[in-house]
C-alpha positions as CSV (number, residue, x, y, z in Angstrom):
1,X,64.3,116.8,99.3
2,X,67.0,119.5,97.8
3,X,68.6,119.0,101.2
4,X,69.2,115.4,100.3
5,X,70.0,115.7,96.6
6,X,72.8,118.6,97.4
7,X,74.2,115.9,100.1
8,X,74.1,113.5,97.6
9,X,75.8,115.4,94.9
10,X,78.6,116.5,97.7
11,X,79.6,112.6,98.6
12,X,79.6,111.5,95.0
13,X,81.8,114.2,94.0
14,X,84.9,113.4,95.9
15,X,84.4,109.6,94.3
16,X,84.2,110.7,90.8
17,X,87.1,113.2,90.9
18,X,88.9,110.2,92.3
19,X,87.9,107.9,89.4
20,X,89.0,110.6,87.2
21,X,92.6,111.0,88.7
22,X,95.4,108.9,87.1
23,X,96.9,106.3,89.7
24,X,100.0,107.2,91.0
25,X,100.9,103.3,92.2
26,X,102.6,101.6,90.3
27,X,102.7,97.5,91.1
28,X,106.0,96.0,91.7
29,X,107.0,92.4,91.2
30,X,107.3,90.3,94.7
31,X,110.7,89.2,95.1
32,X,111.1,86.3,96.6
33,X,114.3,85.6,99.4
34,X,114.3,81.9,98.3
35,X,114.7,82.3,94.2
36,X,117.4,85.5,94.9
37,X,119.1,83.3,97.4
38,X,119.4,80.2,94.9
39,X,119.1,82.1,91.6
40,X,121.2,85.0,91.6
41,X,123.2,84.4,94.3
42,X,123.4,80.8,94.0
43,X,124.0,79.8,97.5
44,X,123.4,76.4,98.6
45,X,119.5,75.6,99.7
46,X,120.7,74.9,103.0
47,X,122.2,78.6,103.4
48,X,119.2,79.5,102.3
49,X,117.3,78.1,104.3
50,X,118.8,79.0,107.3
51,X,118.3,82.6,106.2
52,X,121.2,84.2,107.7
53,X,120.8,88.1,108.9
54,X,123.8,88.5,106.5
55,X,121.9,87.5,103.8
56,X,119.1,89.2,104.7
57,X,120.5,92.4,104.4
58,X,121.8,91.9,101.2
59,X,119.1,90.4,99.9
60,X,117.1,93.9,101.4
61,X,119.9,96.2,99.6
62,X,119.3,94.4,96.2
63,X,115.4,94.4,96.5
64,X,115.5,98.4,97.4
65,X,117.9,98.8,93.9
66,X,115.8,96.5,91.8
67,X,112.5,98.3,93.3
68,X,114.2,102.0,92.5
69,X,114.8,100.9,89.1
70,X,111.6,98.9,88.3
71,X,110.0,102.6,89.7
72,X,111.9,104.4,87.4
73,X,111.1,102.3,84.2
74,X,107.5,102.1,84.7
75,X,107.0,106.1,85.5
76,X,109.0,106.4,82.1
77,X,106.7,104.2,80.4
78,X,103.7,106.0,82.0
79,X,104.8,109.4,80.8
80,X,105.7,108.3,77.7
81,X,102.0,106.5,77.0
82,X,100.9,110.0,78.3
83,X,102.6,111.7,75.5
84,X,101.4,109.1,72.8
85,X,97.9,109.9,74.1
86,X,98.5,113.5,73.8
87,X,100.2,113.4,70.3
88,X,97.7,110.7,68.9
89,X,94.5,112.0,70.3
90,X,94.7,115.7,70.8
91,X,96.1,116.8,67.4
92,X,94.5,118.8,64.9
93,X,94.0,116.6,61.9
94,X,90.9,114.9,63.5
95,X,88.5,117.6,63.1
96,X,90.2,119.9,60.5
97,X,86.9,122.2,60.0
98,X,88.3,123.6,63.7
99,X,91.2,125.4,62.5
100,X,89.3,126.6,59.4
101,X,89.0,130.6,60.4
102,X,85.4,132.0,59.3
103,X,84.0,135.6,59.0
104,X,81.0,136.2,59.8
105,X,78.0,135.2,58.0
106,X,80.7,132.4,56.0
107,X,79.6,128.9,56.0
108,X,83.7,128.2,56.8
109,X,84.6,127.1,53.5
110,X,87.3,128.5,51.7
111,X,86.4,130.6,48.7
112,X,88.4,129.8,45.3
113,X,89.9,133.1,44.0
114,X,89.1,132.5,40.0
């Protein structure tokens, strides 16, 4: 039985220090050939529906800067959540009696000097 239980507590700890890590992918819009051919390009459906390997390529070159960008902006606006979290949550005014020193046998409070 403590053969099983110290198994069990060795495959549920890789799981929970998983669930504990942050994720580190980040989801990226699709981009669709069809709407960048018509939309930003604005190339006739019938070019774009023949899908040239010229267009292809370009349309592989703007997806790979969009992607770099769209990476960029949402690490920024991860690490910047991560500092609101830090600044909002981990600051000293939510449990003031912490930073209040005491001497030994004191209660903590602060005694009034008159």
């Amino acid at each position: 039985m403590k053969k099983f239980l110290t198994l069990l507590v060795l495959l549920l700890m890789p799981a929970t220090a998983l669930a504990q890590t942050p994720p580190t992918s980040y989801s990226l819009p699709d981009m669709n050939f069809d709407m960048w051919c018509q939309e930003t390009m604005h190339y006739s459906p019938h070019r774009c529906d023949l899908r040239l390997p010229r267009d292809n390529k370009k349309f592989d070159k703007y997806r790979s800067v969009v992607e770099h960008f769209e990476l960029l902006r949402l690490k920024n606006r991860r690490a910047e959540e991560e500092r609101n979290q830090v600044i909002m949550h981990n600051h000293s005014l939510d449990s003031p009696g912490n930073n209040v020193p005491t001497l030994p046998g004191s209660a903590g409070t602060i005694p009034n000097p008159h």
